[in-house]
Biopython code that builds the backbone (N, CA, C, O; Angstrom):
import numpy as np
from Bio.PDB.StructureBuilder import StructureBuilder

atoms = [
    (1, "UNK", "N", (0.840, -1.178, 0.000)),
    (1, "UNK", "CA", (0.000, 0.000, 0.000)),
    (1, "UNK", "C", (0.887, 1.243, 0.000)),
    (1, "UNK", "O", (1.780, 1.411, 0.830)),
    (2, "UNK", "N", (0.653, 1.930, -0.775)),
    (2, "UNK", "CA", (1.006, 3.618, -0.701)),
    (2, "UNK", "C", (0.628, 4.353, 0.048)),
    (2, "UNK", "O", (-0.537, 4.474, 0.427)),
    (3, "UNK", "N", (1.888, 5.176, 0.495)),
    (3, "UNK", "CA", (1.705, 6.082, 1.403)),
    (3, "UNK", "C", (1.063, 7.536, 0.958)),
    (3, "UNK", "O", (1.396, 7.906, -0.167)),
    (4, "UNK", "N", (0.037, 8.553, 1.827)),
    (4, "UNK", "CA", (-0.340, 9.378, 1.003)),
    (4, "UNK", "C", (-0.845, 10.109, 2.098)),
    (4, "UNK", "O", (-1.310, 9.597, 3.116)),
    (5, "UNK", "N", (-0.729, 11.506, 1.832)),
    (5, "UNK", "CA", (-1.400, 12.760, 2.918)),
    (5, "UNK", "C", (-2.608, 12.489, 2.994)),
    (5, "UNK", "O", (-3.209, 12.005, 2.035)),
    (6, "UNK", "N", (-3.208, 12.764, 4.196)),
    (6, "UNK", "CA", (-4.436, 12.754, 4.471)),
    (6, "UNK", "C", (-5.125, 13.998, 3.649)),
    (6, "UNK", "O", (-6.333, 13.841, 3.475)),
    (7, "UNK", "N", (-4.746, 14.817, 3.287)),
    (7, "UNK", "CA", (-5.018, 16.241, 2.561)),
    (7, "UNK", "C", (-5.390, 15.593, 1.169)),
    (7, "UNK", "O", (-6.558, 15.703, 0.799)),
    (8, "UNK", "N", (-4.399, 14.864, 0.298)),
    (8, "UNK", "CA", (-5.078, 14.016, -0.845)),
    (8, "UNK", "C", (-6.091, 13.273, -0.955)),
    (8, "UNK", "O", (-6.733, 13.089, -1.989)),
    (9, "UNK", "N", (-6.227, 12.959, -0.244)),
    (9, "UNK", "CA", (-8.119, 12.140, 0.101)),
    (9, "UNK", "C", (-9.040, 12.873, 0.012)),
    (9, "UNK", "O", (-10.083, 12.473, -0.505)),
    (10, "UNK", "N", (-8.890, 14.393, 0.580)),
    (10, "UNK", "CA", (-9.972, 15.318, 0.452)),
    (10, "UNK", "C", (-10.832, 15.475, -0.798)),
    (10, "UNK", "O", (-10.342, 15.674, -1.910)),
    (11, "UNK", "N", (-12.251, 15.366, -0.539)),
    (11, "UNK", "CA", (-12.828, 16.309, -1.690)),
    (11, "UNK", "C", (-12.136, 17.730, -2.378)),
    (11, "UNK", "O", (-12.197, 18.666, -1.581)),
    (12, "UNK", "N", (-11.656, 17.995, -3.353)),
    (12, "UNK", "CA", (-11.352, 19.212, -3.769)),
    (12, "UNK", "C", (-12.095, 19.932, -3.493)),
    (12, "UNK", "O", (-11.726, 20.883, -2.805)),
    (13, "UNK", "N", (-13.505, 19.826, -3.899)),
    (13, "UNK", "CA", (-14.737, 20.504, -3.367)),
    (13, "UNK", "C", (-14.845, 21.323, -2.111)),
    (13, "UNK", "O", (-14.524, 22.491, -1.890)),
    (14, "UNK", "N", (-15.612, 20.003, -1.026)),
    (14, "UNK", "CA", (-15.317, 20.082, 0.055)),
    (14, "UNK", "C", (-14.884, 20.219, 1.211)),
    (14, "UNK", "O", (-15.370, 20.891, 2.120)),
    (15, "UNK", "N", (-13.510, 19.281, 1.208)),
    (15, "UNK", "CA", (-12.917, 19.137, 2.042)),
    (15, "UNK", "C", (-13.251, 17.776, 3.136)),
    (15, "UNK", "O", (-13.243, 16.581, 2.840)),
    (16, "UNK", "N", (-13.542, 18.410, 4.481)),
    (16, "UNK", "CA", (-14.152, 17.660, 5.055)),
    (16, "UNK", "C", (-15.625, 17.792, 5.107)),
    (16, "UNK", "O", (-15.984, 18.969, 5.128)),
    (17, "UNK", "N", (-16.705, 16.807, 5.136)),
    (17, "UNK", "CA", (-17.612, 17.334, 5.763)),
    (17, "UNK", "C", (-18.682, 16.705, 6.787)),
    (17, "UNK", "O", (-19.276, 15.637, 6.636)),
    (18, "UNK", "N", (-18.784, 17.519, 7.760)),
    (18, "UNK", "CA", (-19.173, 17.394, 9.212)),
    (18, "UNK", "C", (-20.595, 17.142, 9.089)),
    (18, "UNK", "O", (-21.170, 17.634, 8.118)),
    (19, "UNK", "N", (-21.486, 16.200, 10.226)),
    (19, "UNK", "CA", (-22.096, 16.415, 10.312)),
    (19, "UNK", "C", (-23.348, 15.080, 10.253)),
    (19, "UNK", "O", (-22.998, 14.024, 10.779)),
    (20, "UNK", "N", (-24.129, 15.112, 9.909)),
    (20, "UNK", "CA", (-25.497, 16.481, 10.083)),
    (20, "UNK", "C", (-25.512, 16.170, 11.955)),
    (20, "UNK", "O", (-25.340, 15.203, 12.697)),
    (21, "UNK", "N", (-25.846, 17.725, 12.101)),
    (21, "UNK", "CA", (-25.996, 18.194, 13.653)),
    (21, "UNK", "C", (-27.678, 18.697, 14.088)),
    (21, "UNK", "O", (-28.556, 19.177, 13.370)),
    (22, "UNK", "N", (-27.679, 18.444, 15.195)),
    (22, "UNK", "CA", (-28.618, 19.200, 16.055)),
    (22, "UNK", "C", (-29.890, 18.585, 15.126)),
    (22, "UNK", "O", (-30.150, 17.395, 14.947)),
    (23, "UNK", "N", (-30.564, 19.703, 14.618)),
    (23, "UNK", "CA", (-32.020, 19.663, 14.577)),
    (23, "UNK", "C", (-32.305, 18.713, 13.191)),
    (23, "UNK", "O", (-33.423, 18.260, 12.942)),
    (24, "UNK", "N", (-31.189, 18.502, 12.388)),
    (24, "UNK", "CA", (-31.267, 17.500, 11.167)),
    (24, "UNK", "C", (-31.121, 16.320, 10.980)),
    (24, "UNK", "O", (-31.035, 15.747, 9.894)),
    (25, "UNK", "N", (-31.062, 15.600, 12.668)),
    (25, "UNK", "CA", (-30.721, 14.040, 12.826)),
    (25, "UNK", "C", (-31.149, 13.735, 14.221)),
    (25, "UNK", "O", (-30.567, 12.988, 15.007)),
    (26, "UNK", "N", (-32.452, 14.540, 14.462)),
    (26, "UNK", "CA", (-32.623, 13.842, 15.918)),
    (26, "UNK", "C", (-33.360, 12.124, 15.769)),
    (26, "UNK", "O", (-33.869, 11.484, 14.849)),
    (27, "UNK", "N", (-33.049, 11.859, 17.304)),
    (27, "UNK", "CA", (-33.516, 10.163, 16.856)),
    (27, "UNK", "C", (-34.753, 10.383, 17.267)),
    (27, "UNK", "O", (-34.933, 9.413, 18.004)),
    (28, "UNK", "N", (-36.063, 11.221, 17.294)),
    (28, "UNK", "CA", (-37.209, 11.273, 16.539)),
    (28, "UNK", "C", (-37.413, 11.216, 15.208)),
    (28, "UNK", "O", (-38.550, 11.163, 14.740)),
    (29, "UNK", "N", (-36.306, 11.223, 14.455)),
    (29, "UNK", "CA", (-36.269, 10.967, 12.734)),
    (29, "UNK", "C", (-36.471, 9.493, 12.710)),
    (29, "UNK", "O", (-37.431, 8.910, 12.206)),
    (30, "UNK", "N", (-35.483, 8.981, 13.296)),
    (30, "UNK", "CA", (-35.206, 7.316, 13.662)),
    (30, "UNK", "C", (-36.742, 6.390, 13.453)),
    (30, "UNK", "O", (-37.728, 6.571, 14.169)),
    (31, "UNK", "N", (-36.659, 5.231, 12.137)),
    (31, "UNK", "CA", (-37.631, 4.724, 12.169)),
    (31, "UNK", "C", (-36.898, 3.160, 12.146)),
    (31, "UNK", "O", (-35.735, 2.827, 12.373)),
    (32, "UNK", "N", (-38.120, 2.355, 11.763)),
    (32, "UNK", "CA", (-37.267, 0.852, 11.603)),
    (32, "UNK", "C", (-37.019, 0.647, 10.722)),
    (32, "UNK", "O", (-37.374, 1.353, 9.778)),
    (33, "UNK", "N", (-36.211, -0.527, 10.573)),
    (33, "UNK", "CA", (-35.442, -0.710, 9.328)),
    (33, "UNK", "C", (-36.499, -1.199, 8.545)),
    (33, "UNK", "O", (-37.348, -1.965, 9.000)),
    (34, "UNK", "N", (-36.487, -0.803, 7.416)),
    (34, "UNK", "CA", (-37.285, -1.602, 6.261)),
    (34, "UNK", "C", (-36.988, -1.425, 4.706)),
    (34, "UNK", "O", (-35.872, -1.087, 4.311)),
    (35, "UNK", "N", (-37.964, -1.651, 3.924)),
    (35, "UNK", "CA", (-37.204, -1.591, 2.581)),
    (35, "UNK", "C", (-36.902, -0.028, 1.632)),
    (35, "UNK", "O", (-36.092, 0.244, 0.746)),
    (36, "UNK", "N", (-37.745, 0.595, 2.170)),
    (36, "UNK", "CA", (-37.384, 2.491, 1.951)),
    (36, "UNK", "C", (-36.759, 3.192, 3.178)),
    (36, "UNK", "O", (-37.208, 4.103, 3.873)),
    (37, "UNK", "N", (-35.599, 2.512, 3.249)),
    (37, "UNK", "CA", (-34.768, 3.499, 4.921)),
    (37, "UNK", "C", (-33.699, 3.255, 4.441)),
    (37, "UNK", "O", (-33.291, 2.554, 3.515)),
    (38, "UNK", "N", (-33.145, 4.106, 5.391)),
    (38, "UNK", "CA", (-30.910, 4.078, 5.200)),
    (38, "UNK", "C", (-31.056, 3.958, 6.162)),
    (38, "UNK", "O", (-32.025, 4.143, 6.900)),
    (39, "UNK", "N", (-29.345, 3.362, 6.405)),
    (39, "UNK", "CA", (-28.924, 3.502, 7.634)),
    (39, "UNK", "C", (-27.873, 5.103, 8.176)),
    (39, "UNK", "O", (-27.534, 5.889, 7.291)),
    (40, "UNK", "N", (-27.627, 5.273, 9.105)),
    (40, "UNK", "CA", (-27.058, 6.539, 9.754)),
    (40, "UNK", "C", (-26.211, 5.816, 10.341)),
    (40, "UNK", "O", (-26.480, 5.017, 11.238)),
    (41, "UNK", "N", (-24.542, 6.155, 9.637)),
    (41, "UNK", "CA", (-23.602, 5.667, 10.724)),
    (41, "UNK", "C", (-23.147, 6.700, 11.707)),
    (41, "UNK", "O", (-22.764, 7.860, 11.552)),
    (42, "UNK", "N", (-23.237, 6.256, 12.329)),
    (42, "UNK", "CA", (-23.037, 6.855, 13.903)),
    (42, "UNK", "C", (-21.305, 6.329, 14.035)),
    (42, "UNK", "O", (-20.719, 5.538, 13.296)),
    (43, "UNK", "N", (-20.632, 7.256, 15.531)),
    (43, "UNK", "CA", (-19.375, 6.895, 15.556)),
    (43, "UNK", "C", (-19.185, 5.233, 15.846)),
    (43, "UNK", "O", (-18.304, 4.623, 15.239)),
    (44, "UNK", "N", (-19.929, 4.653, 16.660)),
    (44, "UNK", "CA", (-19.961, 3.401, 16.849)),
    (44, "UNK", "C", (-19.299, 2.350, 15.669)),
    (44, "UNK", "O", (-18.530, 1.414, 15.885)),
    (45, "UNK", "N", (-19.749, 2.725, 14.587)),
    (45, "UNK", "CA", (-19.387, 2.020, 13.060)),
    (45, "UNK", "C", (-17.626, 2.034, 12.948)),
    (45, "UNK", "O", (-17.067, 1.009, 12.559)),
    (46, "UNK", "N", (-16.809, 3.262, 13.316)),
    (46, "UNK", "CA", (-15.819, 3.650, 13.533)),
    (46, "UNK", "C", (-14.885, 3.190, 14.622)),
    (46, "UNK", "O", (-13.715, 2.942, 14.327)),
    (47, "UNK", "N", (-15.199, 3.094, 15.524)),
    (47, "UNK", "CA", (-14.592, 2.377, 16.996)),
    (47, "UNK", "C", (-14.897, 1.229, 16.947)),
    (47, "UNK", "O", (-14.511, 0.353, 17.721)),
    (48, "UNK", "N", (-15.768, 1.082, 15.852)),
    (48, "UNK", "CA", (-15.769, -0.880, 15.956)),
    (48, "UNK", "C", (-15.083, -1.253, 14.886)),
    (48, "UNK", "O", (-14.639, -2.393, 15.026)),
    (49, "UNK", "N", (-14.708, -0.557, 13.464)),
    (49, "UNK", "CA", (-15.027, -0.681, 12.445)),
    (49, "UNK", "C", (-15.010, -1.857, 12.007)),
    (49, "UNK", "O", (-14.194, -2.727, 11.705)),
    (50, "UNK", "N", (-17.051, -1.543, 12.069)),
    (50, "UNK", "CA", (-17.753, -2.314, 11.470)),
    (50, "UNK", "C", (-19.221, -1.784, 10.716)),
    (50, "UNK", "O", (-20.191, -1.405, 11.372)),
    (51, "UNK", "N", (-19.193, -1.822, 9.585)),
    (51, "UNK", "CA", (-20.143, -1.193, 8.718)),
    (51, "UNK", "C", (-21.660, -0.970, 9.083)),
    (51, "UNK", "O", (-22.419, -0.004, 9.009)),
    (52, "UNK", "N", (-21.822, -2.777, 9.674)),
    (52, "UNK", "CA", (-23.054, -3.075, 10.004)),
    (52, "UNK", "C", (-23.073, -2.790, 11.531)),
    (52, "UNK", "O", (-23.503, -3.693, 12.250)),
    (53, "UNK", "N", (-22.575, -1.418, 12.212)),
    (53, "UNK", "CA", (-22.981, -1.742, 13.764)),
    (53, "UNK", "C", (-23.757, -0.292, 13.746)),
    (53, "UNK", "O", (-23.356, 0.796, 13.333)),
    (54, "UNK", "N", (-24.787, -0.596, 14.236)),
    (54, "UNK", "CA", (-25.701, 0.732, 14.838)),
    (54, "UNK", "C", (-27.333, -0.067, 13.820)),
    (54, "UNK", "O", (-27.348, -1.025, 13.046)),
    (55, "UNK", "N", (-28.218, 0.628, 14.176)),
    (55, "UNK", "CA", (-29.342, 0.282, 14.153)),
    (55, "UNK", "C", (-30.138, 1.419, 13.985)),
    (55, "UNK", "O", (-31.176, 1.343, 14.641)),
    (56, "UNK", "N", (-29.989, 2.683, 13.187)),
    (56, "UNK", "CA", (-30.847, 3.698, 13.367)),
    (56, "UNK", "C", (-30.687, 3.966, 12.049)),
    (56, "UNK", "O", (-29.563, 4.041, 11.553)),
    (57, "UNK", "N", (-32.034, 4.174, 11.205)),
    (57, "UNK", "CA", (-32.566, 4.429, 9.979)),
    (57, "UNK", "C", (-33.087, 5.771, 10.293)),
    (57, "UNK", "O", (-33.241, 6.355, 11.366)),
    (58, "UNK", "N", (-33.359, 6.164, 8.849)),
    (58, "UNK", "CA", (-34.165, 7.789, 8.052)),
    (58, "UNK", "C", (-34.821, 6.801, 6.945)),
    (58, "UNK", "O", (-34.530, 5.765, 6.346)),
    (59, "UNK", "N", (-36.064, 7.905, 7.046)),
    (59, "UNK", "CA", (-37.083, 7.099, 5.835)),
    (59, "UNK", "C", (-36.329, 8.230, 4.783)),
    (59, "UNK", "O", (-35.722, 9.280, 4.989)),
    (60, "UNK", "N", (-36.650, 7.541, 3.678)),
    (60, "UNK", "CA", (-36.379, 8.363, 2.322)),
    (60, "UNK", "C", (-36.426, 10.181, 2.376)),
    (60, "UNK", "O", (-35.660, 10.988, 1.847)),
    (61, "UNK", "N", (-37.642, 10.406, 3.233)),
    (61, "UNK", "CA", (-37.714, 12.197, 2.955)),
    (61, "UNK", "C", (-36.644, 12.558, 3.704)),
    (61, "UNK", "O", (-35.957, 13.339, 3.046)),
    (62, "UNK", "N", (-36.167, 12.343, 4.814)),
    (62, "UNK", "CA", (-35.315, 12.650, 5.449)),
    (62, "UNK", "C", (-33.991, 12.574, 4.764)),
    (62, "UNK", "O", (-33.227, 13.516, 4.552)),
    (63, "UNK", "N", (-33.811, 11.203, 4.419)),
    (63, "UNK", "CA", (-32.676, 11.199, 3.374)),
    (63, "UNK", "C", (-32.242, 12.054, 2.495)),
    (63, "UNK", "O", (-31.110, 12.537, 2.498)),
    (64, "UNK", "N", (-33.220, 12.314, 1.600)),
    (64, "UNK", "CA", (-33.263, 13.406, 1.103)),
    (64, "UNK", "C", (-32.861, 14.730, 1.048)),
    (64, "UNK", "O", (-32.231, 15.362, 0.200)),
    (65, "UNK", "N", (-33.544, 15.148, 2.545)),
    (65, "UNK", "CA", (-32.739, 16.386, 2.944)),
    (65, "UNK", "C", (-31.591, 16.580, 3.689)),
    (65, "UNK", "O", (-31.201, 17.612, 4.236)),
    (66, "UNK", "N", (-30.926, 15.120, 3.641)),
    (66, "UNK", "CA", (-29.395, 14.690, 4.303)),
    (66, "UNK", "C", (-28.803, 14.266, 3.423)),
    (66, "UNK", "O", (-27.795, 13.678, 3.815)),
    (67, "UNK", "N", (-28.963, 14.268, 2.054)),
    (67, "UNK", "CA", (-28.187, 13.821, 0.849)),
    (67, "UNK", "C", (-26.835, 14.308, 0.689)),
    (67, "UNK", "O", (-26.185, 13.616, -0.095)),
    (68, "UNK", "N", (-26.151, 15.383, 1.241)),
    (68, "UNK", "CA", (-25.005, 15.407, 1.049)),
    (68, "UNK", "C", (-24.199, 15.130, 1.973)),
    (68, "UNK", "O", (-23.162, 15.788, 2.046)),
    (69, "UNK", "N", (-24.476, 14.029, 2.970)),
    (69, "UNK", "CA", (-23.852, 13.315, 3.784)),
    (69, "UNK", "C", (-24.223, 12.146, 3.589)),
    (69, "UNK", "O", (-24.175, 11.440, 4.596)),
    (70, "UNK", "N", (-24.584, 11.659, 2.654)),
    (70, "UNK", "CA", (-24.650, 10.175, 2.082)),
    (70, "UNK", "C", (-23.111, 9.869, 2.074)),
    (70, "UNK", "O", (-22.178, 10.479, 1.552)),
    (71, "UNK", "N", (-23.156, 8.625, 2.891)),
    (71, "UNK", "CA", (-21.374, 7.519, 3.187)),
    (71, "UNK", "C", (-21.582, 6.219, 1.669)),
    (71, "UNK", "O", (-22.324, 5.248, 1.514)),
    (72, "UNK", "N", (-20.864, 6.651, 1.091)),
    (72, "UNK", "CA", (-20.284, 5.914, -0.374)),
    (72, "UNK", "C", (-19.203, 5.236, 0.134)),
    (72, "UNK", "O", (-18.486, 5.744, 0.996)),
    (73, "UNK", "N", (-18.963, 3.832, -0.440)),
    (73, "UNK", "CA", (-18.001, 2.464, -0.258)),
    (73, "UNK", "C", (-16.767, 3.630, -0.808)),
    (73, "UNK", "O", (-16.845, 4.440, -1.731)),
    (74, "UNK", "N", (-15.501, 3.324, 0.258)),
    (74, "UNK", "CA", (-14.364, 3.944, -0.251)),
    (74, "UNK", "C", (-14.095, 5.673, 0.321)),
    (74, "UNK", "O", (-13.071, 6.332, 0.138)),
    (75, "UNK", "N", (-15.553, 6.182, 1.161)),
    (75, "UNK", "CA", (-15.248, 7.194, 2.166)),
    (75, "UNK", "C", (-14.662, 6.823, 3.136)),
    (75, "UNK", "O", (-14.733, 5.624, 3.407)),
    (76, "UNK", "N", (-13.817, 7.790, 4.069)),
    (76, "UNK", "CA", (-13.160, 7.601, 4.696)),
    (76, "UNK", "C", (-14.255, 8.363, 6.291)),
    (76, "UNK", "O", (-14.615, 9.535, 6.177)),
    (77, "UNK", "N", (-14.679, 7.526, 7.694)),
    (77, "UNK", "CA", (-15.164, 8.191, 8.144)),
    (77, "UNK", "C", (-14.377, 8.688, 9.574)),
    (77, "UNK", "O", (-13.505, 7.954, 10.039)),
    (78, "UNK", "N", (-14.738, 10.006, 10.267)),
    (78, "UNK", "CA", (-13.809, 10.431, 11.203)),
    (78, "UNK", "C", (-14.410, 10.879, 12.484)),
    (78, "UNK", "O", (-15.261, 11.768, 12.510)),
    (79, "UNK", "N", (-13.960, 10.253, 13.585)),
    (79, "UNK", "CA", (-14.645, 10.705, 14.606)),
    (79, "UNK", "C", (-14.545, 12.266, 15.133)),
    (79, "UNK", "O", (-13.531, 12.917, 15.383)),
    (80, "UNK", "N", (-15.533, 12.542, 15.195)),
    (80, "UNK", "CA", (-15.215, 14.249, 15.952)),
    (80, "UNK", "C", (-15.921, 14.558, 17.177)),
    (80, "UNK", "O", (-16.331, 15.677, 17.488)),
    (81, "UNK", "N", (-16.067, 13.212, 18.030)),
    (81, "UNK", "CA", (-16.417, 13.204, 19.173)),
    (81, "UNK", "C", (-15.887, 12.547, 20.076)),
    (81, "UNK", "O", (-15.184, 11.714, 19.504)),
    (82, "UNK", "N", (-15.758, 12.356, 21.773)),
    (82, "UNK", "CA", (-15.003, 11.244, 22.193)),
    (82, "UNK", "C", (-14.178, 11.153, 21.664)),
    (82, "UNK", "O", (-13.964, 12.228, 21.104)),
    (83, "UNK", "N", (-13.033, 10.038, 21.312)),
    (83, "UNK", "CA", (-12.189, 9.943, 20.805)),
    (83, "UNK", "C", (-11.831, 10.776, 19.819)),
    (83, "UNK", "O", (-12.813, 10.818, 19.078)),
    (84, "UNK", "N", (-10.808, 11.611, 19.291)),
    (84, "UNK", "CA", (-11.233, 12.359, 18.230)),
    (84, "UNK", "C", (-9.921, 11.558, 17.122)),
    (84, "UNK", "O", (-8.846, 11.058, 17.453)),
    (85, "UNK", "N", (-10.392, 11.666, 16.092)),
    (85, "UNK", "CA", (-9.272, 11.241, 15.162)),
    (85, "UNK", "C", (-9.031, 10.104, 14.531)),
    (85, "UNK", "O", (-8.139, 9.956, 13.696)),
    (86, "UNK", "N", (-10.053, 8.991, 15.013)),
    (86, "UNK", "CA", (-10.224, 7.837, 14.531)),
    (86, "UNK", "C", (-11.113, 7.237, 13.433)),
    (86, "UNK", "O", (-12.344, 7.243, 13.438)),
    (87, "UNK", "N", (-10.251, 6.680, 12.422)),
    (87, "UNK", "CA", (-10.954, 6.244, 11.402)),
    (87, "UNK", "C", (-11.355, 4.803, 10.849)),
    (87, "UNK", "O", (-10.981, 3.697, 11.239)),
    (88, "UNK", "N", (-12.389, 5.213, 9.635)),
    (88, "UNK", "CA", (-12.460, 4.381, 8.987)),
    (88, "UNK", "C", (-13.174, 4.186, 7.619)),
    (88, "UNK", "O", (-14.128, 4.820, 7.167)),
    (89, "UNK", "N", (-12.449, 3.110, 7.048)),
    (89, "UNK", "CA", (-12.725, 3.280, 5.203)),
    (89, "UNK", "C", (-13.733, 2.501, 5.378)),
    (89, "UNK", "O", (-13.671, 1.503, 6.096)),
    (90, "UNK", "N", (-15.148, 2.995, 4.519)),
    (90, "UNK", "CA", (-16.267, 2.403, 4.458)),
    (90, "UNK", "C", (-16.468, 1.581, 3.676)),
    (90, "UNK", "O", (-17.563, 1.020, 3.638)),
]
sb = StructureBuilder()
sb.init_structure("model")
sb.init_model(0)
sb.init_chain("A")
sb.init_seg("    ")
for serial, (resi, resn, name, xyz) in enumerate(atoms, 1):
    if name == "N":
        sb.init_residue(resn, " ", resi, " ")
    sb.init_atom(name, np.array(xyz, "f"), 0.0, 1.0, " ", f" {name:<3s}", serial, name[0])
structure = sb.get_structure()
């Protein structure tokens, strides 16, 4: 494996991006899993890394208006809580 700055990974775009906070992910959004839901990785996914750990879905509308924090195979995710600094490739 090649070695490479964490700065090269970045979105050119972007950069990093944080989030969703406060009023755009409370777990009153939180429904059950079924066949129109995502999942929300939470840091848990990260300190375990494990893809499948956490249990909290968004139905589609919600999704929606959280679409630019959709986690794509090959993001890199980062804790910015508790532990800070710990990763993992999705």
């Amino acid at each position: 494996m090649s070695k490479m700055k964490f700065k090269d990974l970045l979105d050119n775009n972007s950069g990093i991006t944080k989030g969703p906070f406060g009023g755009d992910i409370k777990k009153a959004y939180f429904v059950p899993k079924g066949e129109d839901t995502y999942k929300v990785y939470e840091q848990g996914v990260v300190y375990e890394n494990n893809v499948n750990y956490g249990t909290y879905y968004i139905d589609s509308e919600r999704y929606n208006k959280l679409k630019k924090f959709e986690v794509l195979t090959g993001d890199i995710l980062l804790t910015g809580a508790g532990t800070l600094g710990e990763l993992f490739v999705v």
